[in-house]
TISEDO-371856 format. One record per residue (C-alpha): residue in one letter; x, y, z. Coordinates in steps of 0.25 Angstrom, whole numbers, padded with zeros to 4 digits, always signed. Each point is the difference from the previous one (the first is absolute). Example, Ala and Ser with C-alpha at 12.3 -4.5 7.8 and 13.67 -1.06 7.14 Angstrom:
<rs>
A+0049-0018+0031/S+0006+0014-0002/
</rs>
This chain:
<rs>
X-0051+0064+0011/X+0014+0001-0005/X+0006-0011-0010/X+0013+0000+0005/X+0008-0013+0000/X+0009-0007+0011/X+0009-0011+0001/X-0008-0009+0008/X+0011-0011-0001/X+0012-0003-0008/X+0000-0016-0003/X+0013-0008-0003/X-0006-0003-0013/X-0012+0004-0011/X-0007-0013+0004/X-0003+0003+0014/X-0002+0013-0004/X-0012-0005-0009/X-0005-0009+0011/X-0002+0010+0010/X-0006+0010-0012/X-0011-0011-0004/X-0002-0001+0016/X-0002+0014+0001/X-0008+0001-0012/X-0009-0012+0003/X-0004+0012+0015/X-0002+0011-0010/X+0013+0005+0002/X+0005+0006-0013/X+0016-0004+0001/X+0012+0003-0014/X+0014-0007+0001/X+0012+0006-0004/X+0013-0009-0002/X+0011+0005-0008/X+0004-0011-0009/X+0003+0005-0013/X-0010-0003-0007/X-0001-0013+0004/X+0013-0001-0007/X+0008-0001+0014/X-0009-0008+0008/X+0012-0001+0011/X-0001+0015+0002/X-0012-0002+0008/X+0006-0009+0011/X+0010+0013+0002/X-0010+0011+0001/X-0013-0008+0002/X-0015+0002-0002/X-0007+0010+0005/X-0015-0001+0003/X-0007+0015+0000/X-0013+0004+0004/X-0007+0012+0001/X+0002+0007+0013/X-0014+0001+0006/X+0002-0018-0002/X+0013+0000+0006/X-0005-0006+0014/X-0012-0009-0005/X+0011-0005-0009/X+0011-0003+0010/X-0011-0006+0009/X-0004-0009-0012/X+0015-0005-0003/X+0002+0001+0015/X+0012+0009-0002/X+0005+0009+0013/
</rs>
């Protein structure tokens, strides 16, 4: 069993991101977003980089076939 994390999908916003982490969660699926925002102090800087959803790697197709992700 490893721990190591992928980015299962990067979202256009720290909303969806949460969306599909409580969907994930709510299968067993243990999922973290990362969104650079400053803080929360440039909230804009999230619709430039996005959110990203990770999940550890042994989840990574059980996850994207929960999100129905290619």
């Amino acid at each position: 069993m490893t721990d190591a994390l992928v980015n299962l999908h990067t979202f256009d916003n720290r909303q969806e991101a949460d969306l599909a982490k409580g969907a994930l969660e709510a299968n067993g699926i243990h999922a973290i977003v990362s969104s650079d925002d400053a803080g929360s102090q440039e909230v804009s800087l999230q619709f430039v980089r996005g959110a990203k959803l990770f999940v550890k790697r042994e989840d990574e197709q059980l996850a994207k076939e929960v999100l129905k992700l290619p």
